[in-house]
N, CA, C and O atoms as CSV, one atom per row, in Angstrom:
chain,resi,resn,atom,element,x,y,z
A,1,UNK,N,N,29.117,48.638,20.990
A,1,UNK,CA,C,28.402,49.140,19.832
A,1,UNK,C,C,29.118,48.659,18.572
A,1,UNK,O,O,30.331,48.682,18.364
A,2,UNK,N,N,27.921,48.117,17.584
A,2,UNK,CA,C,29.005,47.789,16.426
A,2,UNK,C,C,29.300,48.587,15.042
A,2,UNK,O,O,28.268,49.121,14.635
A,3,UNK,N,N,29.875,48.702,14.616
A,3,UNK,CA,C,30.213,49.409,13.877
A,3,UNK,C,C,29.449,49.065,12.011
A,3,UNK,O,O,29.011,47.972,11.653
A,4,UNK,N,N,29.501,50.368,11.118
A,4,UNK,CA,C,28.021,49.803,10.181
A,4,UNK,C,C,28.708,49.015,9.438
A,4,UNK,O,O,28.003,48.541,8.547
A,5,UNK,N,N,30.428,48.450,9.396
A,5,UNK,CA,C,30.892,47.806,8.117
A,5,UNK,C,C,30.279,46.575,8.536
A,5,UNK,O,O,29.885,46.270,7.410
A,6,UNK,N,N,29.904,45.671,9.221
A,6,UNK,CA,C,29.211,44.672,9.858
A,6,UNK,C,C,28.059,44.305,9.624
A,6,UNK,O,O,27.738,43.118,9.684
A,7,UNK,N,N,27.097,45.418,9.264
A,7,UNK,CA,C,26.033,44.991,8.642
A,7,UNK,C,C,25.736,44.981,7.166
A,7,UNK,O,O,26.143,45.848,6.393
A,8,UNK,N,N,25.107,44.093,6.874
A,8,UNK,CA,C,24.841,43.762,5.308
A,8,UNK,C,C,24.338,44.550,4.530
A,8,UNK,O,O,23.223,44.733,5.018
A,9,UNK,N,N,24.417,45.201,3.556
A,9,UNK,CA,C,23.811,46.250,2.838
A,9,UNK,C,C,22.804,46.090,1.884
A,9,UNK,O,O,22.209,45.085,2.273
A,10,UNK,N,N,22.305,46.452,0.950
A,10,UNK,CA,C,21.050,46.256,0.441
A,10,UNK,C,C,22.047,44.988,-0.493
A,10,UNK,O,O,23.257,44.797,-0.607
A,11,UNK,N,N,20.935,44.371,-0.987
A,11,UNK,CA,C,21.274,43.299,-2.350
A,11,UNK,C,C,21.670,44.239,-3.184
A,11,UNK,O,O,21.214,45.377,-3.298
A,12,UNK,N,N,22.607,43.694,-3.817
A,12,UNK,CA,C,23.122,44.657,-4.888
A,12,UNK,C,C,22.135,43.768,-6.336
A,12,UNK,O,O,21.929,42.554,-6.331
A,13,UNK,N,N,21.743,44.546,-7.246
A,13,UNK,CA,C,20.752,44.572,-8.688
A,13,UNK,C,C,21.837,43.975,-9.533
A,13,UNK,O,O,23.025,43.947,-9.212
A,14,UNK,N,N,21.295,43.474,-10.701
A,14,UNK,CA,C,22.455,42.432,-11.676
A,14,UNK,C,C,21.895,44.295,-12.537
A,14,UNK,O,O,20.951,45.023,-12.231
A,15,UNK,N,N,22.996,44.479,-13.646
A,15,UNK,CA,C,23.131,44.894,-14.588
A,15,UNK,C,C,22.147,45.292,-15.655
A,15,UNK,O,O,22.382,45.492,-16.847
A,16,UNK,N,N,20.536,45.402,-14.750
A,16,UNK,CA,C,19.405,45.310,-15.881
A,16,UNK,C,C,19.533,46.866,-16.131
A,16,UNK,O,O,19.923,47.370,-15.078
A,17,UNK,N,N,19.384,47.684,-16.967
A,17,UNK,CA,C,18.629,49.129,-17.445
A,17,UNK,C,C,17.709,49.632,-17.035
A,17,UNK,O,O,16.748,48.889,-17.236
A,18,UNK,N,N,17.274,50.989,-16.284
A,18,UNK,CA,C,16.339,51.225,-15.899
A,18,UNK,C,C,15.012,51.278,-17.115
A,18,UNK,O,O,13.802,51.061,-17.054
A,19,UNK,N,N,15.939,51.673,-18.181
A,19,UNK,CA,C,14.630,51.942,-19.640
A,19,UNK,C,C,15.306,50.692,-20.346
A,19,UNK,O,O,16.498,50.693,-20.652
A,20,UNK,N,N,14.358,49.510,-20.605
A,20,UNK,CA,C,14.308,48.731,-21.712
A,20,UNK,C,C,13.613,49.188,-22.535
A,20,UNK,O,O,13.093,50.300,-22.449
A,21,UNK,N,N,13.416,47.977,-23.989
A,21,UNK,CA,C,13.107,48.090,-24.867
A,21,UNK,C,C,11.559,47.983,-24.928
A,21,UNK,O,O,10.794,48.523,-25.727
A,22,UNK,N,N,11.215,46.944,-23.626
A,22,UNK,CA,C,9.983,46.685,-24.049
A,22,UNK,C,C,9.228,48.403,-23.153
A,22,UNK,O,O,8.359,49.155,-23.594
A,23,UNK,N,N,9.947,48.484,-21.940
A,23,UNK,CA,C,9.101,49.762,-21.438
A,23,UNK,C,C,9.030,50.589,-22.815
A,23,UNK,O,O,8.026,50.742,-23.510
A,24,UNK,N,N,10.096,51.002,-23.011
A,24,UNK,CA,C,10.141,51.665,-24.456
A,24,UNK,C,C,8.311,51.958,-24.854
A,24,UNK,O,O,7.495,52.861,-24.667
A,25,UNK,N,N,8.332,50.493,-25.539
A,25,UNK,CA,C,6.968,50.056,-26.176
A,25,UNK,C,C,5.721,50.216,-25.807
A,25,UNK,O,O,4.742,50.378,-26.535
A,26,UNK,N,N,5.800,50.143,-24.069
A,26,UNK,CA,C,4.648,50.285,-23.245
A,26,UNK,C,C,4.580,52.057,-23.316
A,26,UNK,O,O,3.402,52.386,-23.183
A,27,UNK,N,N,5.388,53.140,-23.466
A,27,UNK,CA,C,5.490,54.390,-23.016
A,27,UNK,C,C,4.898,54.407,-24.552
A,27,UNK,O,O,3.678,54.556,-24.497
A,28,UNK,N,N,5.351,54.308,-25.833
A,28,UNK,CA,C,5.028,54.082,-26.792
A,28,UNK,C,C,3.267,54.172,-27.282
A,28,UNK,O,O,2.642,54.864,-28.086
A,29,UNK,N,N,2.965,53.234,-26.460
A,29,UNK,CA,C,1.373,53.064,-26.517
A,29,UNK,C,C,0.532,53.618,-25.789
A,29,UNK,O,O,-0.574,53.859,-26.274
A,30,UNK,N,N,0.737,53.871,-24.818
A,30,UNK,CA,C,0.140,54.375,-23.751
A,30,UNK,C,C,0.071,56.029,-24.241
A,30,UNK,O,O,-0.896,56.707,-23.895
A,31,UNK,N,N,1.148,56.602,-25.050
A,31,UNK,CA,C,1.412,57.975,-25.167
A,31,UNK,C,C,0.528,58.344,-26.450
A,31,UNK,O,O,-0.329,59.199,-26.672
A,32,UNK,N,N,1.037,57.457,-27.091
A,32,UNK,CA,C,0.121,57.755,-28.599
A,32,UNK,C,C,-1.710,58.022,-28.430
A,32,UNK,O,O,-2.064,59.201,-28.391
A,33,UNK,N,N,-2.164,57.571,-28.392
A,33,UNK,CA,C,-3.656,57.956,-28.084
A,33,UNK,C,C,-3.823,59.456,-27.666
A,33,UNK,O,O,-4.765,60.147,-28.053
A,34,UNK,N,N,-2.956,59.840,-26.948
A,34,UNK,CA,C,-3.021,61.068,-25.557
A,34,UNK,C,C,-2.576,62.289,-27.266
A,34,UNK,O,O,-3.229,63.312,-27.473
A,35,UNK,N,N,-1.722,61.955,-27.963
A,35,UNK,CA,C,-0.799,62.462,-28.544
A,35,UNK,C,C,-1.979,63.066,-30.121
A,35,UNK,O,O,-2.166,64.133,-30.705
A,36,UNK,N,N,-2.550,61.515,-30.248
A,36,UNK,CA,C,-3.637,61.397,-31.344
A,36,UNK,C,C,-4.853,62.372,-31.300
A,36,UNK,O,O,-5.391,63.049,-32.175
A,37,UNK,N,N,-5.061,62.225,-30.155
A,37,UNK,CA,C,-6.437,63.024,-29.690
A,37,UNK,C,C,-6.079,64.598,-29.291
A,37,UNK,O,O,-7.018,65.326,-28.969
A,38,UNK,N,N,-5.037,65.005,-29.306
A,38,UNK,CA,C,-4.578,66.418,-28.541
A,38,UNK,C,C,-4.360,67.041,-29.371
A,38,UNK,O,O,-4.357,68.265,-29.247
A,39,UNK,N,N,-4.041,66.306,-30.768
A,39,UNK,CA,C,-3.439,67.362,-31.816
A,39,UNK,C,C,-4.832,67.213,-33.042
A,39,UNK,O,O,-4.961,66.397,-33.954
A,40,UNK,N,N,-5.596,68.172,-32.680
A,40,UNK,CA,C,-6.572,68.614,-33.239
A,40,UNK,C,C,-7.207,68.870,-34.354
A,40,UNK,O,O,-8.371,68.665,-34.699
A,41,UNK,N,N,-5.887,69.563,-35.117
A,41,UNK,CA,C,-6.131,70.321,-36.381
A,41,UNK,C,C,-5.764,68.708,-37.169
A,41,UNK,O,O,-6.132,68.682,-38.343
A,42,UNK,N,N,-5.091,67.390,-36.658
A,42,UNK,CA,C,-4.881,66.357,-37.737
A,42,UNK,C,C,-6.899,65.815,-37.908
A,42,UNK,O,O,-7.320,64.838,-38.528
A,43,UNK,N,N,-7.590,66.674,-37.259
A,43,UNK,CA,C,-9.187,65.772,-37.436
A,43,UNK,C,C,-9.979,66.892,-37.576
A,43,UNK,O,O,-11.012,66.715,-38.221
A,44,UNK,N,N,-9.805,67.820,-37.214
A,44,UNK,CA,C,-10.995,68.758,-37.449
A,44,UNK,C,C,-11.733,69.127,-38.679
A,44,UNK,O,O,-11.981,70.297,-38.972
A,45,UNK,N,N,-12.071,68.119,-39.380
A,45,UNK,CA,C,-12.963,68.624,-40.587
A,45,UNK,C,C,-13.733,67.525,-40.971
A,45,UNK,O,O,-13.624,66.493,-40.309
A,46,UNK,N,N,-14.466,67.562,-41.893
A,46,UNK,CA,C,-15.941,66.908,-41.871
A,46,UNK,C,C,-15.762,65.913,-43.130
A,46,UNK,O,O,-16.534,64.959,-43.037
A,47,UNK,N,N,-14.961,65.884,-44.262
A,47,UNK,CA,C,-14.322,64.949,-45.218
A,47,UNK,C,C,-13.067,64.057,-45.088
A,47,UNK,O,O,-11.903,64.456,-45.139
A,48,UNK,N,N,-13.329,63.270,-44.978
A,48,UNK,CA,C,-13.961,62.298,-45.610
A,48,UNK,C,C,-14.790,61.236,-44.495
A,48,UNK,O,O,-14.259,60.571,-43.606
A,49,UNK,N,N,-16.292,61.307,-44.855
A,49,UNK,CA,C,-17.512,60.758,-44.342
A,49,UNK,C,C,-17.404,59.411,-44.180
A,49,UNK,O,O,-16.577,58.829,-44.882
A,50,UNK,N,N,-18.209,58.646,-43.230
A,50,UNK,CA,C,-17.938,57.442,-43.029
A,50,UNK,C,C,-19.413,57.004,-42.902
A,50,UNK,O,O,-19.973,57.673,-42.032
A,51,UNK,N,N,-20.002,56.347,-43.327
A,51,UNK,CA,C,-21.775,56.361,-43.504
A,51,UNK,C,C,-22.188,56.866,-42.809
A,51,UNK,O,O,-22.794,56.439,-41.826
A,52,UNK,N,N,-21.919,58.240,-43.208
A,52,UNK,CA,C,-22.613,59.593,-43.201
A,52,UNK,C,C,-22.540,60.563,-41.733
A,52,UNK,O,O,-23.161,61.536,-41.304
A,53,UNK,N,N,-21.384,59.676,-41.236
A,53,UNK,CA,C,-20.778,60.447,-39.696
A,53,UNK,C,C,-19.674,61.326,-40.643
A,53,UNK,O,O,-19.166,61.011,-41.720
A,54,UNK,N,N,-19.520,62.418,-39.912
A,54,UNK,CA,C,-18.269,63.297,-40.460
A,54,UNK,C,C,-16.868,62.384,-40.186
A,54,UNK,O,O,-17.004,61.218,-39.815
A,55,UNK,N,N,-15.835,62.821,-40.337
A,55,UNK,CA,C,-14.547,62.507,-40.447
A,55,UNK,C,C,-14.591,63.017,-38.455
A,55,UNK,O,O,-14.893,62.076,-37.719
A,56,UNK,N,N,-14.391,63.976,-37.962
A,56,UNK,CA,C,-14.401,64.543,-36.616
A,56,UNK,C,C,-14.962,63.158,-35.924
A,56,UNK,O,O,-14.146,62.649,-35.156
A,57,UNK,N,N,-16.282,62.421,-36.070
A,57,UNK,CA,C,-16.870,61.844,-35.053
A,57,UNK,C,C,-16.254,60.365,-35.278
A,57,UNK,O,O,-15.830,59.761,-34.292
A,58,UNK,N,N,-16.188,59.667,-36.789
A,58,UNK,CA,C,-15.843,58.258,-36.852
A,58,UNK,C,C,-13.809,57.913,-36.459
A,58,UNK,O,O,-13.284,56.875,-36.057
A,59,UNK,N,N,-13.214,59.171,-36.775
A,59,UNK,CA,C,-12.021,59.394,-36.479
A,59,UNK,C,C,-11.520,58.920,-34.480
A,59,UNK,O,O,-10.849,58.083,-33.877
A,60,UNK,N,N,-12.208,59.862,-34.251
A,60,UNK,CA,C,-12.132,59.648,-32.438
A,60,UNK,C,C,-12.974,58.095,-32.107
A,60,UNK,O,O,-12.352,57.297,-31.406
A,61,UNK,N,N,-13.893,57.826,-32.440
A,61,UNK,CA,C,-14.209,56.583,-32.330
A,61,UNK,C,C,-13.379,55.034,-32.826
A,61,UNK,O,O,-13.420,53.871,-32.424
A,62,UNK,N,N,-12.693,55.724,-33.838
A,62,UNK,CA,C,-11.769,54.636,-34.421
A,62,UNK,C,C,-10.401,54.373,-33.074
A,62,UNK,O,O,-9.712,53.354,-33.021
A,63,UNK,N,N,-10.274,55.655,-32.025
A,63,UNK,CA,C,-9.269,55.626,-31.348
A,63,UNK,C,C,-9.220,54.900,-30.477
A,63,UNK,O,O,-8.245,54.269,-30.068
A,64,UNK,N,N,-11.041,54.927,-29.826
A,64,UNK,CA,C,-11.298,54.157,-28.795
A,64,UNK,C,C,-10.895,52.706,-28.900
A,64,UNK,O,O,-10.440,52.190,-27.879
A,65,UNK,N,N,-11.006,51.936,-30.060
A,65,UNK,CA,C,-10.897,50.994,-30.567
A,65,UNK,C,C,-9.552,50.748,-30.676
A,65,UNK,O,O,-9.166,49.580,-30.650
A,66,UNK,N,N,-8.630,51.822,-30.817
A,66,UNK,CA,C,-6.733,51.690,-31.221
A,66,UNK,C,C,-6.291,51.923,-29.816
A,66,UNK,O,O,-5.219,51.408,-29.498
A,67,UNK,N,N,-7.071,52.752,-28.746
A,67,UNK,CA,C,-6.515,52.383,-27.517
A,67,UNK,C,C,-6.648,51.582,-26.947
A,67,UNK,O,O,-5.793,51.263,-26.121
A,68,UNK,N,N,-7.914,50.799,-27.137
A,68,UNK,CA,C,-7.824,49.979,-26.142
A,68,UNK,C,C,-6.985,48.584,-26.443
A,68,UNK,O,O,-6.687,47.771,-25.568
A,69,UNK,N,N,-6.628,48.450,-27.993
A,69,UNK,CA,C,-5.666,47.364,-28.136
A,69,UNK,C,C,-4.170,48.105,-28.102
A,69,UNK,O,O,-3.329,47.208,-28.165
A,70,UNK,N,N,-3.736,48.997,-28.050
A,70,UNK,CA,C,-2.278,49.412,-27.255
A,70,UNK,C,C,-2.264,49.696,-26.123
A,70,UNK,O,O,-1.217,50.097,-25.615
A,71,UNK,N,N,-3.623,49.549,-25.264
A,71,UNK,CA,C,-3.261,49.632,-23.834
A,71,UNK,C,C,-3.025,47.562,-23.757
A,71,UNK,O,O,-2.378,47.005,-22.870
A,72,UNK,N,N,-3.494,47.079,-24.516
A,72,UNK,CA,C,-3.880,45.060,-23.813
A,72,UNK,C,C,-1.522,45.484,-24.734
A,72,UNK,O,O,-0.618,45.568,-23.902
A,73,UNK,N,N,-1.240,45.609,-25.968
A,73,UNK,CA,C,-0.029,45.658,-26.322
A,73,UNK,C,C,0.897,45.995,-24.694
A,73,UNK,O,O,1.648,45.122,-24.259
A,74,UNK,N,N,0.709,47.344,-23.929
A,74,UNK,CA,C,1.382,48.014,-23.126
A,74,UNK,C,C,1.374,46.982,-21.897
A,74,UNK,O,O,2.416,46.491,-21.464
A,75,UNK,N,N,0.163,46.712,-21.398
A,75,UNK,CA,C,0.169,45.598,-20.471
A,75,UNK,C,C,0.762,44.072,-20.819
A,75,UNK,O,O,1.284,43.315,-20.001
A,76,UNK,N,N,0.605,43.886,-21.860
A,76,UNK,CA,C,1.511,42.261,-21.461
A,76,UNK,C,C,3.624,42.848,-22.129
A,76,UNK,O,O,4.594,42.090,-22.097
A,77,UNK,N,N,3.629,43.939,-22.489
A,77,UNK,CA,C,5.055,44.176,-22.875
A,77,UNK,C,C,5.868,44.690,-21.108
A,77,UNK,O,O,6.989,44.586,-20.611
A,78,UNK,N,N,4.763,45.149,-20.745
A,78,UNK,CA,C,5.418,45.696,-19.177
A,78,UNK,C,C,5.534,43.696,-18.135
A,78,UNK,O,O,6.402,43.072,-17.525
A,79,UNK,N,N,4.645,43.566,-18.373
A,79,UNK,CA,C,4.550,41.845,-18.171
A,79,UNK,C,C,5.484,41.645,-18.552
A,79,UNK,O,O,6.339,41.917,-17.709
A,80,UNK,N,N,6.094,41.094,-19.901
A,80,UNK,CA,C,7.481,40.569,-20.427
A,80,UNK,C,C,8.578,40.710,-20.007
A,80,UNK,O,O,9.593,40.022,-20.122
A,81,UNK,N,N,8.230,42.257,-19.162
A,81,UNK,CA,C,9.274,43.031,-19.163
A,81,UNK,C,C,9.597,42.815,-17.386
A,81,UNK,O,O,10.632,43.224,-16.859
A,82,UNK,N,N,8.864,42.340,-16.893
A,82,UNK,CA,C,8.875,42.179,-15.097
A,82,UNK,C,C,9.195,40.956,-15.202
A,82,UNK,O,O,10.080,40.708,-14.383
A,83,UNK,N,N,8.913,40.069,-15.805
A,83,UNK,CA,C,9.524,38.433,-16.063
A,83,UNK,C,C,10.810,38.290,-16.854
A,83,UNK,O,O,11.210,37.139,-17.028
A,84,UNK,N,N,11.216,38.868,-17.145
A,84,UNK,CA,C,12.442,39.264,-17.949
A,84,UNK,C,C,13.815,39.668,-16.686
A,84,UNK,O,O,14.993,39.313,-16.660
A,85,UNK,N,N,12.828,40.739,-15.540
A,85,UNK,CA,C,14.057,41.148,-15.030
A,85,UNK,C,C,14.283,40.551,-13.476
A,85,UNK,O,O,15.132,40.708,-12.598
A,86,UNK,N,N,12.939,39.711,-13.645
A,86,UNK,CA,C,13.000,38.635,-12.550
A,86,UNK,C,C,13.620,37.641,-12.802
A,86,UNK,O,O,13.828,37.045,-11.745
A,87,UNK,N,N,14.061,37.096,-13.691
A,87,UNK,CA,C,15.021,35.603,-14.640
A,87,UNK,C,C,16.214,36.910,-14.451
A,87,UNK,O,O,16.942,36.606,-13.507
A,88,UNK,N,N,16.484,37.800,-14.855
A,88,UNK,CA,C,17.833,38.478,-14.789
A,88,UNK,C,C,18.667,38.166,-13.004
A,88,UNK,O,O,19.765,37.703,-12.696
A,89,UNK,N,N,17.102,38.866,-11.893
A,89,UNK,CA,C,17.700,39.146,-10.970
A,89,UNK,C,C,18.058,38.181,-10.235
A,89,UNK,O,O,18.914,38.219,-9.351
A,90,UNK,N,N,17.218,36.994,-10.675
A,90,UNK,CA,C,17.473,35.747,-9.867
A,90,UNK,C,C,19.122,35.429,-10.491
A,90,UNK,O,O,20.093,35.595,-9.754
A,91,UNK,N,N,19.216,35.135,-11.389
A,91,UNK,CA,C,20.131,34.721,-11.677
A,91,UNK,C,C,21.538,35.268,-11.959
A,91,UNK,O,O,22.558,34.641,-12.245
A,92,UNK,N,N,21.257,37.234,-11.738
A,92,UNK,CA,C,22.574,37.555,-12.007
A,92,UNK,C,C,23.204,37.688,-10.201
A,92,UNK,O,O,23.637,38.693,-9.637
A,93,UNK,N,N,23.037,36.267,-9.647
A,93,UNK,CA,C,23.698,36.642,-8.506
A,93,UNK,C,C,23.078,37.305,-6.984
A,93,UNK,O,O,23.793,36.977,-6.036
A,94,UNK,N,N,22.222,37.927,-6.710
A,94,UNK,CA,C,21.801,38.157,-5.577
A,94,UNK,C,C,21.617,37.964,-4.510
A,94,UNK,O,O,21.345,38.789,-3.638
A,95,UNK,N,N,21.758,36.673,-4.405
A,95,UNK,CA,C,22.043,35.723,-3.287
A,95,UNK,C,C,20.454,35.168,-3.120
A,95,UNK,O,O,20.106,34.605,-2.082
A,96,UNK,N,N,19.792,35.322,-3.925
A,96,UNK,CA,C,18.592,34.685,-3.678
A,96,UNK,C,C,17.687,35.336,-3.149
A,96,UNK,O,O,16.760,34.834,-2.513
A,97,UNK,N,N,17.918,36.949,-3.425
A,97,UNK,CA,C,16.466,37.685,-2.797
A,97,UNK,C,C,16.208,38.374,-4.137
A,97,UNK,O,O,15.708,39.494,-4.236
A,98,UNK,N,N,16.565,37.662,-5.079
A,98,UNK,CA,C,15.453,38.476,-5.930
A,98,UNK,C,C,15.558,39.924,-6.871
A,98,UNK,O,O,15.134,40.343,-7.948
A,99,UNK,N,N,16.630,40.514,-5.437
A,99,UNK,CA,C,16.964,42.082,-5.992
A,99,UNK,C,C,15.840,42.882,-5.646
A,99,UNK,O,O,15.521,43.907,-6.249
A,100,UNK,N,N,15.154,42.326,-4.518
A,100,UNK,CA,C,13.935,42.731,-3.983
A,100,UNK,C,C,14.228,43.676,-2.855
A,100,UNK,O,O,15.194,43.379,-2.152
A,101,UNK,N,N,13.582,44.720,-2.577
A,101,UNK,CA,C,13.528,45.504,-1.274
A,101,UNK,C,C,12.675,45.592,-0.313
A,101,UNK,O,O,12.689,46.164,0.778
A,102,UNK,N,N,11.811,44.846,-0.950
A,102,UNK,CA,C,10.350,45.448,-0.094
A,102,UNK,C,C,8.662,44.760,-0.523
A,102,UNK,O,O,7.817,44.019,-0.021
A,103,UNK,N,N,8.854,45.477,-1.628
A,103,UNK,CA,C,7.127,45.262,-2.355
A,103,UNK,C,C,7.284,43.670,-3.161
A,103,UNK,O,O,6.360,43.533,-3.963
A,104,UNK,N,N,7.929,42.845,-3.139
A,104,UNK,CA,C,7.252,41.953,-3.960
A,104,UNK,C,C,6.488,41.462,-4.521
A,104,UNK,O,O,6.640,41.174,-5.709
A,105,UNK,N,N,5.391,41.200,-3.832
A,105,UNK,CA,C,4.571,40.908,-4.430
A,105,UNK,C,C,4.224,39.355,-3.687
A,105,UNK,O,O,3.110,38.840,-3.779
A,106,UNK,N,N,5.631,38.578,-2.782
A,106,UNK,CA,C,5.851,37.431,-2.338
A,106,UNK,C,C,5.126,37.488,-0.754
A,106,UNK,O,O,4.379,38.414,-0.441
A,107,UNK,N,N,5.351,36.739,-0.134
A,107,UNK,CA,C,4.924,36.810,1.318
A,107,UNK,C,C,6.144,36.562,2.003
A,107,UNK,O,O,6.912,35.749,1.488
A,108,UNK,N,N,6.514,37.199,3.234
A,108,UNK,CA,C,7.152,37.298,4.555
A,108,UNK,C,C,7.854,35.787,4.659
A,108,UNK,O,O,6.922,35.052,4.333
A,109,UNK,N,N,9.029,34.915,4.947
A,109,UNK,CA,C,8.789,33.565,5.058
A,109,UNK,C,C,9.248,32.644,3.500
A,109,UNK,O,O,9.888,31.596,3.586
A,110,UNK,N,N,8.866,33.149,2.304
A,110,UNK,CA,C,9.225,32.476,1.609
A,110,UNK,C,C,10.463,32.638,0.610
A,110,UNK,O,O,10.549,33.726,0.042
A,111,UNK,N,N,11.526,31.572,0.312
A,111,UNK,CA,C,12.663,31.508,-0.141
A,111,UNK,C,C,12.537,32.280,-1.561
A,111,UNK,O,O,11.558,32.340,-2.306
A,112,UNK,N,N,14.001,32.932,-1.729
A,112,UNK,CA,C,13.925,34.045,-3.037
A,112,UNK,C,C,12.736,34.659,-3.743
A,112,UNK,O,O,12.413,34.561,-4.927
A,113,UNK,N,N,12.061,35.424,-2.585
A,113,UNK,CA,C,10.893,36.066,-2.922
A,113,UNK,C,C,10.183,35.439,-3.631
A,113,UNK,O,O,10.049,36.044,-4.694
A,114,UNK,N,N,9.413,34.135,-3.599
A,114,UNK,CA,C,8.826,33.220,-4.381
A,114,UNK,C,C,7.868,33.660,-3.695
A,114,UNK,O,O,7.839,33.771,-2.470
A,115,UNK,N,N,6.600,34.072,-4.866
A,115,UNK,CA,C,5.248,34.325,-4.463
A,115,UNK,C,C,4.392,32.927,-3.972
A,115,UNK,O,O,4.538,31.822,-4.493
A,116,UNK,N,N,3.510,33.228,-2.898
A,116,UNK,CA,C,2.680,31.925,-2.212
A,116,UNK,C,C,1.470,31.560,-3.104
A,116,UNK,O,O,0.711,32.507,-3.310
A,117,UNK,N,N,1.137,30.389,-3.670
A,117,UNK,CA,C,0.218,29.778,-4.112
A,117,UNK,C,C,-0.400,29.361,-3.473
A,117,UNK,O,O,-1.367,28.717,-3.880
């Protein structure tokens, strides 16, 4: 029977942060809308009119429009941010897996978790 110092242990991770700057940004955007729309008393009244919608109805409609460009902001900063710590992991050393455990995203078979084209 062999003993566990013998077997290889997980890849050890290079030095990245669990919270960057850009998640930061993505939590940032994603939160605000939720934050905009919940706090009530900043919209509840009927001045100042917007051709001839109250302040209440053109206000929330203006959001739809501010979320959906800080959700496209949140998605390519979380992007930046997975290509960022894939150039980290490759290169701070891992031996060429990536710093991967499991989910890659790569297929079974191919060298430093390089996804199949």
């Amino acid at each position: 029977m062999s003993s566990g110092a013998e077997r290889p242990g997980p890849p050890t991770r290079a030095a990245t942060p669990l919270i960057s700057p850009m998640r930061v940004v993505a939590a940032v955007c994603v939160v605000a809308p939720f934050v905009a729309m919940l706090w009530i008393p900043s919209y509840n009244t009927e001045n100042p009119r917007l051709l001839g919608f109250p302040f209440f109805y053109w206000y929330q409609l203006l959001w739809v429009v501010i979320t959906a460009a800080l959700m496209i902001v949140a998605v390519f900063a979380v992007k930046f941010d997975r290509t960022a710590r894939r150039g980290a992991d490759r290169s701070g050393g891992t031996g060429g897996t990536g710093g991967s455990t499991g989910a890659s995203g790569g297929t079974a078979g191919t060298p430093s978790g390089e996804e199949s084209r």
